[in-house]
N, C-alpha and C positions, 0 to 999 in steps of 0.2 A: 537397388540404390542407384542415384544418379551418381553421377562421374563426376568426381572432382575437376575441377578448372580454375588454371589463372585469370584467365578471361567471362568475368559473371556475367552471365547473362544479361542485356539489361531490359527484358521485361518479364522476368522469371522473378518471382516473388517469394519468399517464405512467408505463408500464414500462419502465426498460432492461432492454432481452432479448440479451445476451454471446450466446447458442448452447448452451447451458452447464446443465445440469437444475437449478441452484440459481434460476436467473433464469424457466426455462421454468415452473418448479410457482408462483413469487410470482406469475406470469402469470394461470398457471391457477386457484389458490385466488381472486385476485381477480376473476376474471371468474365464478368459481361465486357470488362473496356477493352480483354484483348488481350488482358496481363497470363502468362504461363503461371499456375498458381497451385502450388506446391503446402497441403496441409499437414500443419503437425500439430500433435499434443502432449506433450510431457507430464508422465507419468510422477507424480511429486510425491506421494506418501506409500509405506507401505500398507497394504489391507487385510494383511492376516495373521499382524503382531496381535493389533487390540481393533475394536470397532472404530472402523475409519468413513472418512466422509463420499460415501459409497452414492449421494445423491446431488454432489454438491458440484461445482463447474470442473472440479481438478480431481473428483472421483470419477469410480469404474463408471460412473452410468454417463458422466461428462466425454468421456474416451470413446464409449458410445455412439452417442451423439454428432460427435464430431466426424469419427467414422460415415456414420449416417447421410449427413449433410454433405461431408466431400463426396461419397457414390453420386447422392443424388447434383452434383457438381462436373461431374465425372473428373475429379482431379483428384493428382493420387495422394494417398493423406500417410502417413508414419507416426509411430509414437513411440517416446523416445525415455528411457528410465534417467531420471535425474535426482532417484531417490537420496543417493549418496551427500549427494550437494545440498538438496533441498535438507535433509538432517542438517548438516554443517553448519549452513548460512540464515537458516529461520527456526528450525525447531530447538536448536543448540540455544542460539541468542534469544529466542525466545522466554529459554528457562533462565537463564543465565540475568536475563534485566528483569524479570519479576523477584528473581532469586535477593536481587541487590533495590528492588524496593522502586524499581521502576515498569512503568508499562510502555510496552513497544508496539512497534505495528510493522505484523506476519507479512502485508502483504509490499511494504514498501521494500522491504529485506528480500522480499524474493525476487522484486520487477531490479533492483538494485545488483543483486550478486549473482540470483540462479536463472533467472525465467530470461530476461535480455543477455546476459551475456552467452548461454548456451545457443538460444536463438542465432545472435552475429555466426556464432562458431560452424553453426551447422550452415547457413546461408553461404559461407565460405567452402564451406565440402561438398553444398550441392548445388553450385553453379548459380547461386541467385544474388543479384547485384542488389536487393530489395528486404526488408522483412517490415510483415504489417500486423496488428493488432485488431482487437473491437473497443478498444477504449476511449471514451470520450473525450480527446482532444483532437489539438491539430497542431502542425506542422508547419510553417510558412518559410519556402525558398525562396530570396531576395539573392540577386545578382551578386551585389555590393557587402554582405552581411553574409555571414554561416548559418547556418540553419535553425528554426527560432522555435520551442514550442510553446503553442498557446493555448489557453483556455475551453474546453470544447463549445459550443455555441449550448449546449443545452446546461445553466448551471447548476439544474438541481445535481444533473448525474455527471458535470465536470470531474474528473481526476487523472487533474494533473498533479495533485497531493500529493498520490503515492508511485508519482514517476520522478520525483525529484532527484534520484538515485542513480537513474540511467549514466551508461558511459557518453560518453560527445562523441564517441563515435557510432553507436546507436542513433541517434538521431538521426546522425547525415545520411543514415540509411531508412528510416523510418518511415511508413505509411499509415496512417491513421484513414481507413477509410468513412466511418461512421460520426467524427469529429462532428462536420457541420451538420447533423441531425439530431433530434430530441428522441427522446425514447419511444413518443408513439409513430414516430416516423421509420425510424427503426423494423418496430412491432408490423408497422403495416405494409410496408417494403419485402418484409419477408414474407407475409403472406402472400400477397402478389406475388412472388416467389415461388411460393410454396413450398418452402420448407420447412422441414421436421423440427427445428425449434422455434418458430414464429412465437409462439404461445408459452413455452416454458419456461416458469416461472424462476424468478432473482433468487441465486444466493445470497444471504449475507452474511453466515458467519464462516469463522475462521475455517480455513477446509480440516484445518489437523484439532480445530475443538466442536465438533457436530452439533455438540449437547452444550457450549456455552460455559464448560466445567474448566473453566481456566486452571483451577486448583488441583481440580484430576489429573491434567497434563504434568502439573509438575511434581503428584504425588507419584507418577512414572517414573519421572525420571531424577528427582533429588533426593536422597537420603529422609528416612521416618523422622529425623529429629534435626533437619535443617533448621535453620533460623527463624526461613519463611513461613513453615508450617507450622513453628511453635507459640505456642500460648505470649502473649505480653501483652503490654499494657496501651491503652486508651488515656492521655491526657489532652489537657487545654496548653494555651500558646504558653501561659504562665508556668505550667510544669504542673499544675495539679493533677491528681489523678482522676481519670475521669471512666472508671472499668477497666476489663480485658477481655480480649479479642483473642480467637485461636490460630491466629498463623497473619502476617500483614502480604502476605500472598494473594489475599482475597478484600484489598483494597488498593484505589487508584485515588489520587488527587480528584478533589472534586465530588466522592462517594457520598452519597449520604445512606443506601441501605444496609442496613446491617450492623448501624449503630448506636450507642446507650439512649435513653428514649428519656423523658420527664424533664427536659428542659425547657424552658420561656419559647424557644424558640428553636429550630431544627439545626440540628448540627452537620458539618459536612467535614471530609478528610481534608484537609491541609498541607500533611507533612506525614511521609514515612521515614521512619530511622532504624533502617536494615541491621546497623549495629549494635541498638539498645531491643530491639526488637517496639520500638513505641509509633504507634500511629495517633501524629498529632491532631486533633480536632477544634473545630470552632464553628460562628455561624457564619451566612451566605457571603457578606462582605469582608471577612478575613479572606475570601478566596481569589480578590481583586489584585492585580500583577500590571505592576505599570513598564516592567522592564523584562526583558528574556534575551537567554545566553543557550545558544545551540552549539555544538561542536560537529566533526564530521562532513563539512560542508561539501557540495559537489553545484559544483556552476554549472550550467547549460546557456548561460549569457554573461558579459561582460561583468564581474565581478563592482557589485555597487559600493561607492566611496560615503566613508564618515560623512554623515550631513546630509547624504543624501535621502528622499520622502521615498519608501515604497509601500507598497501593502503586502501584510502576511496575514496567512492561514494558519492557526496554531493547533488545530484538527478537521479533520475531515465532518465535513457540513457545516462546519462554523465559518461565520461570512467573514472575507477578506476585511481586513481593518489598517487605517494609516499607521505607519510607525517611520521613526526616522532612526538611519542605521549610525550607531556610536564607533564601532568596531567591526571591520570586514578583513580577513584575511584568506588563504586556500585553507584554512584551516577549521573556521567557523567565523560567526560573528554575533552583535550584539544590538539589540535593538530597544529604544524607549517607544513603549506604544503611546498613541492619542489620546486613545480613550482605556481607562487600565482594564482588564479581563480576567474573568473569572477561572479556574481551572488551569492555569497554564502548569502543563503535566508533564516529568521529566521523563523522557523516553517516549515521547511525541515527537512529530517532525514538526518543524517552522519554515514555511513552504516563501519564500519571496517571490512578489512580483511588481513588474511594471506594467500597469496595464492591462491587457491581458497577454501578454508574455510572461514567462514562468520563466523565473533570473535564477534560482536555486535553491537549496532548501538544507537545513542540518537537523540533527538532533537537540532535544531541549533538552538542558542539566541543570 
């Protein structure tokens, strides 16, 4: 292990290295400029409770990889168990807001609590003044201003969504090396390379759900006759009954599969009511929200004032949209959109921005 010091190096870098060719080339481009470049990978679930995600960027075969990629780097790589936390801060809340009729998102909760603040920690024990990622943004240091992050240049695969979370003092330490590249630039950078993950292919699902079984997860870890998993009721806005459902566990705002069928027109989830156990339904334009109230907020830029226009993201892949903000506090705020939008889902994030500057983002309630 390196040697603790007050004095960080300042061109000694902490890499997280996933396994994953977006993390493998921010590796590689930094060890080509010069940078001292130090890989780690954090270990996040355990793998021999239940079948875990043995293929996926934050499984054993990603740890791997990672390995892999730093030999052929020659930089030395660690990997580091964060099991404890990772439980704590995403698999806990994870059951915990389905449990209560909301859906969350795994990966914002980790970049938020576990994956960046461990990072800082360990950059502090092992002399690196620096820690960088493979995520598709960027970073812009201006003289005059604190450190700003923005949009990645490529927006299919932007996400700066699910960095909204980060500390402000993450950033000021922050390297985004892959930022101003698109994915095939990426892909073919590492070839020229030649590295062992050029070619392997995207994760997308959650690492701690493999098989997509959101309801499995929570048949683990809730009680057989939770709320969530129990039988209730299917109505319209009106209160009519409209069937039953076996657990509202296994519906989101916005859902349409897996609901009572023979209507004029197709019905979509609306409303879940954790209390009464009822998931409200209706059709496509009951799903229209002209207004959204996030809580939790974390600023990364100057905290925007009542009145003022910015654009938010209410999920991941969905295109920025104007809204003007009613209510801004450290605490959260309020937003009237432009154009009103379908699906706005509680325990989603509402990502603001200026531009392409990423201002902050909170939870939807």
């Amino acid at each position: 292990m390196i040697a603790p010091s007050t004095r960080p190096s300042a061109d000694r870098v902490l890499v997280a290295m996933s396994g994953g060719v977006d993390s493998s080339l921010a590796a590689a481009l930094l060890a080509r400029e010069g940078r001292s470049v130090i890989g780690v990978t954090m270990k996040t679930f355990c793998y021999s409770g239940v079948e875990g995600p043995s293929k996926t960027c934050c499984g054993l075969e990603g740890i791997a990889d990672a390995k892999s990629v730093a030999a052929q780097l020659d930089v030395p790589h660690f990997v580091f168990d964060v099991e404890e936390e990772f439980t704590r801060d995403v698999i806990d809340d994870f059951v915990s807001e389905y449990a209560a009729g909301r859906t969350p998102i795994p990966c914002v909760r980790c970049n938020s609590f576990t994956k960046f603040r461990d990072l800082r920690r360990r950059a502090d024990t092992m002399d690196c003044a620096w820690l960088a990622t493979g995520h598709y943004a960027r970073v812009r240091r201006d003289p005059d201003r604190p450190a700003r992050l923005l949009r990645g240049v490529d927006e299919r695969k932007d996400q700066t969504y699910f960095l909204w979370g980060i500390p402000r003092a993450v950033l000021d330490r922050l390297v985004l090396p892959v930022g101003d590249l698109d994915k095939t630039e990426v892909r073919e950078q590492a070839r020229r390379l030649g590295l062992d993950t050029a070619d392997k292919p995207e994760s997308f699902e959650i690492c701690f759900v493999p098989d997509n079984d959101y309801a499995g997860v929570l048949r683990r870890y809730l009680p057989d006759d939770h709320p969530a998993l129990s039988p209730g009721e299917f109505r319209f806005e009106d209160g009519e009954p409209a069937g039953e459902h076996d657990g509202y566990a296994h519906f989101t705002v916005g859902q349409r599969k897996g609901l009572p069928g023979g209507f004029v027109e197709p019905m979509f989830v609306l409303e879940i009511e954790p209390a009464t156990r009822v998931v409200v339904i209706g059709p496509r334009e009951a799903l229209a929200r002209s207004d959204l109230r996030a809580e939790g907020a974390n600023w990364l830029d100057a905290r925007p004032e009542p009145g003022e226009r910015v654009g938010v993201r209410i999920r991941h892949g969905a295109p920025i949209v104007d809204a003007t903000v009613t209510e801004a506090t450290d605490a959260g705020f309020a937003l009237t959109l432009e154009l009103p939008q379908r699906a706005v889902t509680p325990g989603q994030s509402a990502v603001l921005y200026r531009d392409d500057t990423m201002v902050g983002g909170a939870v939807i309630i």
